[in-house]
N, C-alpha and C positions, 0 to 999 in steps of 0.2 A: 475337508471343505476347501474347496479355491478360494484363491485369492477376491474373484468377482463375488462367490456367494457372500465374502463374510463382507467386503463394502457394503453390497446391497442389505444386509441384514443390520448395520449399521444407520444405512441410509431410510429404510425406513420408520426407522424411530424420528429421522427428524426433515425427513423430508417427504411431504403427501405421494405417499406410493412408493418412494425412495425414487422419484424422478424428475426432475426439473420442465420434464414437457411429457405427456402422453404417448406420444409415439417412438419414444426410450423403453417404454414398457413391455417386456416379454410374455409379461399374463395372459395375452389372448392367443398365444404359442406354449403355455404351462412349464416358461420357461425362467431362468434367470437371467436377465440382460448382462451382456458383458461390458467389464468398464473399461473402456478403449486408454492405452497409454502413450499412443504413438500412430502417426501415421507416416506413408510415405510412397507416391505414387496410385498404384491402385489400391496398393495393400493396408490395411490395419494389424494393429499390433495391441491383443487387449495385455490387463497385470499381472494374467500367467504365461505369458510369454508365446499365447498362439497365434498365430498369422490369418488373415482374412483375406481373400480377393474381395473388393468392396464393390456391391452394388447402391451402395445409398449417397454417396459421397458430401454427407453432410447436407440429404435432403434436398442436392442437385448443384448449388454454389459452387463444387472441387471439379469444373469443365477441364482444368488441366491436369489435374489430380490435386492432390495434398504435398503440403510443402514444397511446391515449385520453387527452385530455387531463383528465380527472378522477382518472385514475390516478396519472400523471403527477405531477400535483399533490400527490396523498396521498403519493407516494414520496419526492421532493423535500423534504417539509417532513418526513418519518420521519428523512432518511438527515440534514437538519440537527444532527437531536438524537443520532446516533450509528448505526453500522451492527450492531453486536453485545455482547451485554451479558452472554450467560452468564447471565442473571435472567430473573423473571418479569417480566412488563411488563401494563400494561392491554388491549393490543391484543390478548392471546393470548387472553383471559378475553372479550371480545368477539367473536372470533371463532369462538369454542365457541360463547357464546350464537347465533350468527347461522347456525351451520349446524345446531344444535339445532332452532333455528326452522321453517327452511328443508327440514328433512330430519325430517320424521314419527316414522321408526324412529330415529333416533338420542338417544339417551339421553344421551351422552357422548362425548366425541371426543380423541383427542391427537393434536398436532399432530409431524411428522418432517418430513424433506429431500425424500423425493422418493414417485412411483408401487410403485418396488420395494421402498424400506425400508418405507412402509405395507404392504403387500401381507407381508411378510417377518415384521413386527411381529403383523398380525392373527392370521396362522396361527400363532404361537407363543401368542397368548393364547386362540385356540381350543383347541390342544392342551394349554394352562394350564387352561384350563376344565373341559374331558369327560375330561382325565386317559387322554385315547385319541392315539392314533400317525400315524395313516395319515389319506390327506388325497387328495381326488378333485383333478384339473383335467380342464378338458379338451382335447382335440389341436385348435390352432390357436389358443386362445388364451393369448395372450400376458401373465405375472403379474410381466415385471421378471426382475433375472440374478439374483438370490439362488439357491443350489445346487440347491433343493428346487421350484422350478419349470423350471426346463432340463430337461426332459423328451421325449422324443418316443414313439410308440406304437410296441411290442414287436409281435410276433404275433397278438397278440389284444388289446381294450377292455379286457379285465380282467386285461392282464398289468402286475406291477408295473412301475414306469418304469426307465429305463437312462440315464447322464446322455446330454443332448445340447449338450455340451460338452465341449471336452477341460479336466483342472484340476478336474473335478468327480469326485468320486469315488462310487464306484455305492455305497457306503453312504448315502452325505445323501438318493438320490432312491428306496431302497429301498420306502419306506414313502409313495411318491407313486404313486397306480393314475387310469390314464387311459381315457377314456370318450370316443367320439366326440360331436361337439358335437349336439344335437339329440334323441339316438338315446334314446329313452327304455326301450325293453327292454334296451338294455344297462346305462343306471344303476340300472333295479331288477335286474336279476341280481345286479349286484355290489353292491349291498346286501344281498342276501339272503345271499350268500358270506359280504361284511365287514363286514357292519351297525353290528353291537357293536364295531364297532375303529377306524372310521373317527371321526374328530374333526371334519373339516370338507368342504366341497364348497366348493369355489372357481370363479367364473365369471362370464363377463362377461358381460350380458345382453345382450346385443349386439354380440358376436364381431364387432371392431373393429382385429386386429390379424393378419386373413387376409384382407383387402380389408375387407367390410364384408356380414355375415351373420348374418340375423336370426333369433330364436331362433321354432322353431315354433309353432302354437298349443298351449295345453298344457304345452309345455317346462318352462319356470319355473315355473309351477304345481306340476308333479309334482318340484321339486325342493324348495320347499319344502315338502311335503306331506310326502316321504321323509325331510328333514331333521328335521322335526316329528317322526314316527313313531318315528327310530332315537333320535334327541336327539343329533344335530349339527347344527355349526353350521352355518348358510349363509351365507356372501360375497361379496357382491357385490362384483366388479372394477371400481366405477365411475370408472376414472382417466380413461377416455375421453364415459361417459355422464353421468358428474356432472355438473350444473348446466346441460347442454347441451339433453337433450331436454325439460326442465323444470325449473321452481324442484326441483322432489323429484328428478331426474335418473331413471334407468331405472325405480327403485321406484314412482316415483311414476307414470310413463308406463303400465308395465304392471300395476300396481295388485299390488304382489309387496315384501311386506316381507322382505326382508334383517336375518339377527341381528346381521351386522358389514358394513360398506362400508369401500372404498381411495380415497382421492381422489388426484388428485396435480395439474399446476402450474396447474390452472383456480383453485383456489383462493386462489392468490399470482399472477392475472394472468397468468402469466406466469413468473414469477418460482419457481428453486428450493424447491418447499418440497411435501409432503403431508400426509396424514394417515388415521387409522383409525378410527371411533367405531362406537358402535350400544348395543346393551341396555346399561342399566346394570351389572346383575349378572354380564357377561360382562368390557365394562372393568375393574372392579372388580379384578379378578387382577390385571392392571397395576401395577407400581411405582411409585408406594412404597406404594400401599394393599394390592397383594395379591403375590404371590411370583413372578411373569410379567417378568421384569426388562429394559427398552430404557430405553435413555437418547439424548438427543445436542444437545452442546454449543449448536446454530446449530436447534436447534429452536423453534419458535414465532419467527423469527428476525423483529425488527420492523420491517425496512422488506418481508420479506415480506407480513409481517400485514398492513399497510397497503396493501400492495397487492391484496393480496385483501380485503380490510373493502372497500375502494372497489367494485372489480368487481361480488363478491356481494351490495354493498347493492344498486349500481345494479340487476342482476337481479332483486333481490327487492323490486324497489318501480317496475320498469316489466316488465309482461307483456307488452307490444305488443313487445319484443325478440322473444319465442319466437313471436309470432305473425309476424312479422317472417321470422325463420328457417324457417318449417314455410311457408310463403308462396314464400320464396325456391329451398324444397330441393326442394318440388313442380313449381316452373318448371324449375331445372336439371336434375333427374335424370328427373324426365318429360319433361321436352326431350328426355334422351339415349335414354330409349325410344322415344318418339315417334319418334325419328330412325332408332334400327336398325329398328324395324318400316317405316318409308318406305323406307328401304332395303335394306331383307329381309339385316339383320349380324345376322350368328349369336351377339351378343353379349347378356350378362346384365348388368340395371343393377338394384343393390342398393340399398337406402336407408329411412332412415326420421329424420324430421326433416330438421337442417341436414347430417349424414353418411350417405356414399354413395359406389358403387364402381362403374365400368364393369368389368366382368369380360369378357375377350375370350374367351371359351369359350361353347360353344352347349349347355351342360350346364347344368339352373337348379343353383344355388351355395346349398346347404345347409350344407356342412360345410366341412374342412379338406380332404378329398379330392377334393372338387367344386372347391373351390377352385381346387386345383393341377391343374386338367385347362385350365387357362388357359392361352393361346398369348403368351409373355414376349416372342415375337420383334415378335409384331403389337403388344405394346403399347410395345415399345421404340420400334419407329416413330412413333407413335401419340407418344407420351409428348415424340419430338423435335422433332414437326411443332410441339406445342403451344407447347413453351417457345422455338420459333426465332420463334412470333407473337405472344410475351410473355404465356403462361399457365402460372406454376407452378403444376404437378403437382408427388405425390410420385416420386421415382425408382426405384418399386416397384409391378407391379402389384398387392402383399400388401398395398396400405395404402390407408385412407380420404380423400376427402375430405371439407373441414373449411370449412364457412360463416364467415362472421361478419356482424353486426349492419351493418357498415361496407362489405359486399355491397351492389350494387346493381342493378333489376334493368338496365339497362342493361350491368352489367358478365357477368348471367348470356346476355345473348345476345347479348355481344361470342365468349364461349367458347364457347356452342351456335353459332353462324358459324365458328366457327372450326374446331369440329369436322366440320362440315356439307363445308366447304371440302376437308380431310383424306379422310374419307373417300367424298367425290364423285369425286376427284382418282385414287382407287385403282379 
């Protein structure tokens, strides 16, 4: 037995599933998840001593890799002067300023713990805002477990949502109506139905948590344009796109200003920590200035802050990263086309920038539905060939891969061999 099997055999006696998050879990690859002991650069290091080229990089946050030693350094000398203070500190007030900067539409920012409490936060000061109820997402993407996005689609785009959860109660998601991703006659219907009631549209500009699926032309446009028209607000999801495909992240990419954005652990490196900002006049509800009331203790927490002041300065004072990244995603993920067109694989490779998705389905991958028309079996295989040749993937065909700076291209066609190998082999 390895070292991984006998944790996990441990773990799940006392921990549901033996995982602290769902998508830790190897079950849906008939696998054991490995318990990582080290990282550093691109690579992982799990507790039997095997190495990994990492495509997950901690579910996107490690843009420079893992353990950058400037980071490092910033946390180091934070966590000397203490780890939690309950107070304001200067780093918090810095790093408002720095994503103020950094982020065009943002007026004002506060800073929370994680993807889902920003996301959880924003929609409550939207609906603080417009003094309206009901709130768009849409099917496949993913906004964090708060009650009111565990959603899935009813019978119809314009039917209210049901929970998709058990523990949620179909009161909290009543007032959440879902829209296929993409599909633009159906979010002007259901503004025309819900216009006047709707408070906000939520979305992620790049549908990042059903593999990886881009938003069409047009799309974004006509959401803000609608958002405009009725006087809601629009949200940008950027937990995944923030900082990633630009110093502006998705906004900036697709030239699409958001009234509120979500960030989450790119900000802190790494490191527990989100947040929510955008107009002024929208923040402003917020507590203590306006009646919209979040709090939380470990908020602006400062060895987080420091580790995000590090990160986000170094992004925003070297662009040869992102050029770096769009250099790097174009070799990999046009590799992997390149590669099913050599070899006539009925598979779709999705991507833009440093994230991208092999989709084992011969359907192009638009939505949530296109998505799931994916064959789980071939990519299970697919998924064990890689990591038996030391290539962490995630252990889901629903999820992206994730560059970092600490990529190289040597290592991108260590993986393109590898995959060549795979399915030559078949």
């Amino acid at each position: 037995m390895t070292r991984s099997e006998e944790l996990f055999s441990k773990a799940v006696t006392k921990i549901p599933g033996g995982v602290n998050s769902p998508v830790r879990a190897f079950g849906s690859v008939g696998m054991t998840p490995r318990f990582i002991a080290s990282a550093k650069g691109a690579y992982l290091t799990d507790v039997d001593g095997n190495t990994y080229l990492d495509y997950i990089g901690s579910w996107g946050p490690m843009i420079l890799g893992h353990a950058h030693p400037m980071v490092l350094e910033q946390v180091e000398e934070a966590c000397k002067k203490g780890l939690s203070f309950g107070a304001a500190t200067e780093a918090e007030v810095c790093m408002a300023e720095l994503i103020c900067k950094m982020v065009s539409s943002v007026e004002m920012v506060r800073m929370v713990n994680s993807g889902t409490e920003a996301v959880m936060s924003a929609i409550r000061a939207a609906r603080g805002y417009t003094g309206r109820n009901k709130i768009v997402k849409f099917e496949g993407c993913y906004h964090g477990h708060s009650d009111a996005m565990l959603v899935k689609a009813g019978s119809g785009v314009m039917t209210a949502g049901v929970p998709d959860s058990a523990g949620v109660p179909k009161g909290c998601t009543e007032d959440t109506l879902l829209c296929a991703y993409n599909d633009m006659e159906a979010i002007e219907k259901l503004f025309i139905e819900y216009g006047e009631e709707i408070a906000a549209v939520i979305v992620e500009p790049v549908g990042a948590n059903m593999g990886v699926v881009l938003p069409k032309f047009g799309f974004l446009e006509r959401l803000r344009a609608l958002c405009t028209e009725y006087k809601s607000v629009l949200v940008f999801d950027e937990v995944i796109t923030g900082f990633r495909l630009g110093k502006g992240g998705a906004q900036e990419y697709y030239g699409i200003e958001a009234d509120l954005v979500t960030y989450g652990k790119i900000i802190g490196g790494g490191m527990p920590v989100g947040a929510y900002g955008g107009k002024k006049e929208i923040m402003e509800v917020v507590a203590p200035v306006g009646s919209v009331y979040q709090a939380g203790t470990l908020s602006g927490n400062p060895v987080a802050m420091a580790a995000g002041l590090a990160q986000l300065s170094y992004l925003d004072t070297h662009p040869e990263v992102y050029t770096k990244l769009q250099s790097l995603g174009r070799m990999l993920y046009g590799g992997l086309e390149a590669l099913c067109e050599e070899l006539a694989l009925p598979y779709q490779v999705n991507y833009v920038g440093s994230l991208g998705c092999l989709f084992f389905t011969s359907s192009p991958v638009k939505d949530y539905t296109s998505a799931k028309t994916s064959d789980t079996k071939a990519f299970t295989e697919y998924f064990r060939h890689m990591l038996t040749h030391g290539i962490y993937l995630a252990p889901s065909q629903f999820e992206a891969m994730f560059l970092s700076a600490a990529h190289t291209e040597e290592d991108v066609q260590r993986t393109l061999a590898c995959a060549r190998e795979y399915f030559t082999e078949k």
